[in-house]
Residue, then its C-alpha position, 0 to 999 in steps of 0.5 A: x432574056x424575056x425581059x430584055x426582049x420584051x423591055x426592046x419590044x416596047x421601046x420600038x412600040x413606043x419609038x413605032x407609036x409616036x413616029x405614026x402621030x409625027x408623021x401624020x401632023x407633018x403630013x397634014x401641016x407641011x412641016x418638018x418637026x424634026x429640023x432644027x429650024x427656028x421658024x416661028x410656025x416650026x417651033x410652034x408645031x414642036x411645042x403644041x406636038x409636044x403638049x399633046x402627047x406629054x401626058x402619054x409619054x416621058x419627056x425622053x421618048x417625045x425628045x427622041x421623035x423630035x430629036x430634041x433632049x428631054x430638057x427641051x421638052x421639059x421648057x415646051x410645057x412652059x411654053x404653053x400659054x405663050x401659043x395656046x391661043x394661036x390657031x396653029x398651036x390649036x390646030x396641031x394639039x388636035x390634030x397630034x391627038x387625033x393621030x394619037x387615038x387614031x394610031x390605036x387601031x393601026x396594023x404594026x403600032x401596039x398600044x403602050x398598054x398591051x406592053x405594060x399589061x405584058x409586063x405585069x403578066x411577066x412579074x405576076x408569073x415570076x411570082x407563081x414560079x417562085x411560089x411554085x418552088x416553095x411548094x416543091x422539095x429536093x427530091x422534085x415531090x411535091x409539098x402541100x402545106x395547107x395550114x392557114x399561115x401557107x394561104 
């Protein structure tokens, strides 16, 4: 039950998260990301948003922001070299980046960080109970074994 709650906390971290960053850049730019317009200066915006945040989230999670399929997401990293000299392209990397950091220290977003240091701490202590059960008998006393192949 911790897990599935906690797996659901992180996804709307993420999904809180990257919906802050898209706003930002739409506002900041004047363009919507999520149509599915095919103006030059659209697509060029998707792909640099994209690139930015390609490296902190899967290809799934941007494609779901952007309402695009991750495959989409996949060709935008081909698409780099094609727009990387425009300014445009530029200017929304930086600006989605930016956002990024800034979404760090935002009330309500939590770092996908905090999450993953959650799930960590969850599997670190399913590890203790287990080794708490070893120690303790059927009768609930318990046993402590301190020979050395116990340590």
């Amino acid at each position: 039950m911790m897990y599935s709650l906690l797996k659901k906390n992180r996804k709307m971290a993420i999904k809180k998260r990257l919906e802050f960053v898209r706003d930002r850049v739409q506002n900041e730019f004047k363009v919507d990301l999520v149509s599915n317009r095919r103006l030059r200066e659209l697509v060029v915006a998707r792909v640099a948003f994209a690139n930015a945040l390609r490296q902190y989230y899967t290809t799934t999670e941007l494609g779901k922001v952007l309402d695009k399929d991750h495959a989409t997401i996949c060709h935008y990293a081909s698409l780099d070299g094609v727009y990387g000299d425009l300014e445009l392209y530029r200017n929304v990397f930086k600006s989605a980046r930016s956002a990024y950091q800034a979404s760090e220290y935002q009330s309500g977003v939590v770092s996908k960080d905090i999450f993953n240091m959650l799930y960590n701490l969850r599997s670190d202590l399913e590890s203790l109970e287990g080794m708490v059960r070893t120690y303790i008998r059927e009768d609930n006393t318990i046993v402590y074994d301190h020979t050395p192949e116990s340590v």
